[in-house]
N, C-alpha and C positions, 0 to 999 in steps of 0.2 A: 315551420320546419323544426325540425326534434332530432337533435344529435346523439348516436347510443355508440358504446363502443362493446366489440363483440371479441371474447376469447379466438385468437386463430386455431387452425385446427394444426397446424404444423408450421413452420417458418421456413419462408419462402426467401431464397436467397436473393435473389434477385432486391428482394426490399431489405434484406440484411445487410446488403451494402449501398443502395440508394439510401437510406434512411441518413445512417452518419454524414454521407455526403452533403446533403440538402442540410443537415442541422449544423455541419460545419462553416457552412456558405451563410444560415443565419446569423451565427454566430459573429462570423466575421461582418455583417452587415449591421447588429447591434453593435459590435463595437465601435466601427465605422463612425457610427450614428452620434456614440459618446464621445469621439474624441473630437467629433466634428463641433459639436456644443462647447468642448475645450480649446479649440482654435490651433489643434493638432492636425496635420497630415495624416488620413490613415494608411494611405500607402508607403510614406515614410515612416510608422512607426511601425508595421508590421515589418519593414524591413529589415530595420532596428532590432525587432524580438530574432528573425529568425538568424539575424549576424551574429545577434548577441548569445544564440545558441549551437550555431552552426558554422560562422562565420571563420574561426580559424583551428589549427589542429589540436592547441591549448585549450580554447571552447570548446570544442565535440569533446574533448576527452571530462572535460571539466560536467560536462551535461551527464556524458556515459557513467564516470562517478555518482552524480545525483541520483541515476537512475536504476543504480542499483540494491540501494536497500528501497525504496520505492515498488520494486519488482517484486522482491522478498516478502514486503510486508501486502502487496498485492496476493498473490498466493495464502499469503495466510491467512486474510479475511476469506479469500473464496475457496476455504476447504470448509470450513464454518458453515458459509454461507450457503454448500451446497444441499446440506441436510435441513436448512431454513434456519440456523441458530445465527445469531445475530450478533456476534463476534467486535465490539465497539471497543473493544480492550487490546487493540493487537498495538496500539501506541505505549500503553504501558507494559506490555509484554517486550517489546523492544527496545525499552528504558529496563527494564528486568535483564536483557541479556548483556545489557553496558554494565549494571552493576555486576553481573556473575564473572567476566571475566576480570575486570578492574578488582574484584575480591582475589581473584588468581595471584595477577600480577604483582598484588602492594603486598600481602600476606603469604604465599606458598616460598616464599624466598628458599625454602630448602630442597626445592623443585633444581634440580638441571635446567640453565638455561633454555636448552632447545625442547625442553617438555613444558615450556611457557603457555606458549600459545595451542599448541594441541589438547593440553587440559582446562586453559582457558576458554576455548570454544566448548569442548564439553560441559563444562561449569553454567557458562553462559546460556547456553543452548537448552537445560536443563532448569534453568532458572524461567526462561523464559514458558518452556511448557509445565511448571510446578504455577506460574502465573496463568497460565487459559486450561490449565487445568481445576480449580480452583471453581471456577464458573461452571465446569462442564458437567462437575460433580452436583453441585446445588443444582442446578435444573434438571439432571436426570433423575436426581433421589429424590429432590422437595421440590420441583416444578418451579423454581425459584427465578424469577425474568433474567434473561440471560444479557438484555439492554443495560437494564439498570447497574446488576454485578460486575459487567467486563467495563461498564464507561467507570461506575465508583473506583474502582479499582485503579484506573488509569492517574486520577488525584492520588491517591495512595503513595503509588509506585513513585510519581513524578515525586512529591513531596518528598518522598524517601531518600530520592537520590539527592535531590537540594540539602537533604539536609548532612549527606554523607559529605558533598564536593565544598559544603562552606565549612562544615563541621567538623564529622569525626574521623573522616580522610584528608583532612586540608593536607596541602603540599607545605611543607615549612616554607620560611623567608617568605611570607606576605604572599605566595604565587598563587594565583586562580587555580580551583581545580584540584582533583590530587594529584599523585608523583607520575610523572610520564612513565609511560611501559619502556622497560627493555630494550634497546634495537634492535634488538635478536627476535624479539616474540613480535614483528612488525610482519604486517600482513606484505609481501613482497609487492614491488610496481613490477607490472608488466608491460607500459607505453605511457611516457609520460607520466600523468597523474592516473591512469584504470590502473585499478590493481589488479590482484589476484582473486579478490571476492567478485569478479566476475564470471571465474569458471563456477565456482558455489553454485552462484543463479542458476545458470543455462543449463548443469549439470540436476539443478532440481527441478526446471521446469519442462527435462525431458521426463525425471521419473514420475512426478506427479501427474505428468500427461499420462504416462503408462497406467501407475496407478487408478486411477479415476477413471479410467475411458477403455479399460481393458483386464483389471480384475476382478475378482469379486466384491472385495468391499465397497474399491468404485462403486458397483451396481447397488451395490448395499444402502451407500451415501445419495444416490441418484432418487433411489429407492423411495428411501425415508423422507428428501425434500421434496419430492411429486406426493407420493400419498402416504401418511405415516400410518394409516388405520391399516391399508393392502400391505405395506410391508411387515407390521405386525402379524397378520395372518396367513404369509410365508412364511413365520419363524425366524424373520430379523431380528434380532436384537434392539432397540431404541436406546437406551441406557449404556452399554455398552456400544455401540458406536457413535453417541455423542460425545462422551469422556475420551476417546479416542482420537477420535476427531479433533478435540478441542486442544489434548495434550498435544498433534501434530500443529495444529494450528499456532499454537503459544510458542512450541519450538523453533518455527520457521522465522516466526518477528524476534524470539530473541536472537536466535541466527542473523536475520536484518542488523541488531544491536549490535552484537559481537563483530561482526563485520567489517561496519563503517568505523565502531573505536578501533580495532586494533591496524585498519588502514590510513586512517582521516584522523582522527583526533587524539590515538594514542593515551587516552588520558577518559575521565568522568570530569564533567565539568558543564558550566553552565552552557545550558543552549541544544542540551543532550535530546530534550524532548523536542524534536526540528518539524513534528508533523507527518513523518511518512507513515507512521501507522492511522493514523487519518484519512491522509492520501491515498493511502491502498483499500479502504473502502470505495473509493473513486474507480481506480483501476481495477477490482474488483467485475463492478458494476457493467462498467465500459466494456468491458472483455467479454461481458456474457459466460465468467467465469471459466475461461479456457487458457488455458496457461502458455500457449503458445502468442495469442492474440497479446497476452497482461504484455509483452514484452514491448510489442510495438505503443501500448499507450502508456508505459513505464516512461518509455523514451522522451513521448508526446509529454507530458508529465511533466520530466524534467527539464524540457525542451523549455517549457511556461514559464518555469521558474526561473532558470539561469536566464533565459530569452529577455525578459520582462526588467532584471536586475541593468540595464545598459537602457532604461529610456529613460534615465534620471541623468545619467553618465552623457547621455547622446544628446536626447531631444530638451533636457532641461523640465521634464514631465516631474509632477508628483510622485513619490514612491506608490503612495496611493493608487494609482494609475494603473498598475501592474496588477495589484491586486484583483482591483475591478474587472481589466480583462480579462484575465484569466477565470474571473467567475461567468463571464458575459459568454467565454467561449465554451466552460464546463456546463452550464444550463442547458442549453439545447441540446448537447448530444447526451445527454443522462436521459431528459423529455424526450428524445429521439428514441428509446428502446419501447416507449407506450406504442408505438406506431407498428416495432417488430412483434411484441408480444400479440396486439389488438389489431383490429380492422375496424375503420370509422363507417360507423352506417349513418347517413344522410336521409332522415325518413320523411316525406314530402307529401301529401296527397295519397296517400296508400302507396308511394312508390321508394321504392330502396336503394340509394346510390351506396357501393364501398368504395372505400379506397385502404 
């Protein structure tokens, strides 16, 4: 018997949504598997993850936080990703927009307070697409791996800001970090701990849904990552809508940045580089690049993270533990899109089973 896997000709919803399910349910049965070799309950610690994410109004709120530069930097890989550029910089692109407005806030002192944070986000925002722009230029002009440049980059960036929060931005009197922002240029709470970077999100991942799914460049971007030779020979652009692209892309992760400092941390300091531009290669992927989807697995996301942080606190579990699941429960549904994309042929005696 001889295994082959065959492009589908279109995606079949019906297996667009059995697929995640069935890889969800592995998921949770390899993990099962490992906590059970740990001498762990796995019904009591899934319990545990989803109290520890869900469980009270301070939790969900505390997850919806997580979840929101998560979302951001989701979106900014899969604008990238939609034209096939491979966008692995969107974590220093969002370490780029903590340092653009932290430059605001410590330096513009002759700024009006309440034109803080509004020039601040601009700064920020701008810093972050001068970063994924940067990448977009070298591979459209000098075909230059856009892997290699946006991950380099990422050390860069991260190293830069290390060296600003111990170094040439130190806060006086011994304190971590530089000087706290304003409490005027503080991103407003709107319940609890979500703030106001959550209209940001929802408000971009209506337009970009727009965008992408209903203008031209959309069609343009669709265009170029299905076949870049056919959209050459309509008279697309390539070059020009990579650098475009990439500057939108850089600006949404430094928007990510600017975000969570001027709500969360108020400050550039260590711990700045937290993973969500990582993450959002994740959420990217998972989404099938559609912006409305990035939301619900933004949440799933942060749901893993904050979830996971309470089986150390509860079950007395390694920290370790959390890690692991969360990889155990990310594997299969990422493997799970082979299945959407492909159809398994089963080839046996001259005879062809799919599935």
């Amino acid at each position: 018997m001889r295994i082959r896997f065959e492009k589908r000709d279109y995606r079949s919803k019906r297996i667009a949504i059995l697929v995640p399910i069935i890889s969800l349910l592995v998921s949770f049965l390899l993990g099962a598997i490992v906590l059970g070799f740990s001498h762990a309950n796995p019904l009591q610690t899934y319990g545990a993850m989803i109290k520890g994410a869900f469980g009270s109004q301070m939790k969900l709120q505390y997850t919806l936080v997580k979840a929101i530069p998560l979302l951001l930097c989701g979106l900014s890989v899969g604008i990238a990703f939609r034209l096939k550029f491979w966008n692995i910089g969107a974590e220093g692109q969002y370490v780029g927009g903590v340092i653009g407005i932290t430059w605001v806030m410590q330096f513009w002192t002759f700024l009006p307070e309440a034109l803080l944070l509004p020039v601040g986000i601009i700064v920020g925002v701008l810093t972050g697409a001068l970063l994924g722009g940067i990448p977009g230029v070298l591979k459209a002009q000098w075909s230059v791996d856009e892997t290699l440049t946006t991950l380099m980059m990422n050390y860069i960036i991260i190293g830069y800001a290390e060296y600003l929060y111990i170094n040439a931005w130190k806060a006086p009197l011994g304190n971590m970090g530089t000087v706290p922002y304003p409490k005027v240029a503080w991103l407003p709470k709107i319940w609890g701990r979500v703030h106001a970077g959550i209209f940001f999100a929802l408000a971009l991942v209506v337009i970009l849904w727009f965008v992408l799914y209903k203008t031209r460049w959309g069609f343009e971007l669709n265009m170029i990552g299905k076949n870049q030779r056919a959209a050459q020979c309509q008279g697309v652009s390539i070059k020009k809508n990579i650098i475009l692209a990439m500057l939108l892309s850089g600006a949404i992760a430094g928007l990510a940045g600017v975000i969570d400092s001027a709500a969360v941390t108020h400050q550039l300091t260590k711990g700045v580089d937290a993973g969500y531009g990582f993450t959002g290669i994740i959420i990217a992927w998972m989404s099938g690049l559609n912006p409305f989807v990035s939301i619900i697995i933004s949440i799933i996301m942060a749901a893993l993270e904050t979830g996971t942080d309470a089986l150390q606190m509860k079950l007395g579990l390694p920290s370790a533990m959390g890690e692991v699941l969360q990889g155990l429960i990310l594997i299969p549904l990422l493997a799970g899109n082979i299945f959407i994309e492909y159809r398994v042929l089963f080839i046996r005696s001259h005879k062809e089973l799919s599935v």
